[in-house]
N, C-alpha and C positions, 0 to 999 in steps of 0.2 A: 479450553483454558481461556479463551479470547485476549490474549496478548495483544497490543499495537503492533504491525508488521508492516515494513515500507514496499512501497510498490512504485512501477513505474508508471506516467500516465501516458497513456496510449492514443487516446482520444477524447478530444474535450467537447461536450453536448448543452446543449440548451440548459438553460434553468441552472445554473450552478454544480451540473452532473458530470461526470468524465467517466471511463473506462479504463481502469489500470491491468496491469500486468502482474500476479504476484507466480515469479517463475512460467511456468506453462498455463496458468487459471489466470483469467479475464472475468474482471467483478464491474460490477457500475456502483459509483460509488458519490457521495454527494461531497461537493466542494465549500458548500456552505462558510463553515469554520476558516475559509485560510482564502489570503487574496492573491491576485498575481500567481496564479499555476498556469505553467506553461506546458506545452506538450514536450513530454520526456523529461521531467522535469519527475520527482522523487518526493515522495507523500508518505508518513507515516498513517496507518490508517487503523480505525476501532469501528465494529458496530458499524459498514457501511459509509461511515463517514471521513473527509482529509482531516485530522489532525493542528497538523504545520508541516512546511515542506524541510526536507532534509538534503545534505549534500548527497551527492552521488557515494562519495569513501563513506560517510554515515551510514548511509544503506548498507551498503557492501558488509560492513564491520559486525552491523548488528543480524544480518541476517549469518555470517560465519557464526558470530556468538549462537544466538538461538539454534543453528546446525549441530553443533558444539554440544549445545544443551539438551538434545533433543527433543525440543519444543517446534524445532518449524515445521516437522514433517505433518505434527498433530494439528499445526494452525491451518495450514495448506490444504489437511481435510476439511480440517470445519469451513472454509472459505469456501471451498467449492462443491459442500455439499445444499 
């Protein structure tokens, strides 16, 4: 479906790239789009890329929602396949 899904970032690498956390799955992901990401810091993400960053409750909310929906299970595979 490729929904936008927040993730956490985990570690932030050379060249505008970071490593987020969505649940248990670690993506590298490009920071391009959004300025000021900090580590641990909460990123909507599409297609590899940050988005803009969100609050922590933001995350939390939209990932319950998409649980809810049951969309995140599906996003979660396609992310980490």
């Amino acid at each position: 479906m490729c929904l936008a899904i927040p993730a956490r970032v985990v570690e932030l690498l050379d060249d505008d790239m970071a490593v987020v956390a969505f649940d248990t799955v670690r993506k590298r992901i490009s920071l391009a789009l959004v300025a000021d990401v900090s580590l641990d810091d909460f990123v909507l993400v599409h297609v590899g890329y940050a988005l803009h960053k969100v609050s922590p409750e933001e995350a939390e909310r939209t990932l319950k929602l998409m649980a809810e929906a049951g969309v995140l299970e599906e996003e979660l595979e396609e992310i980490s396949a």
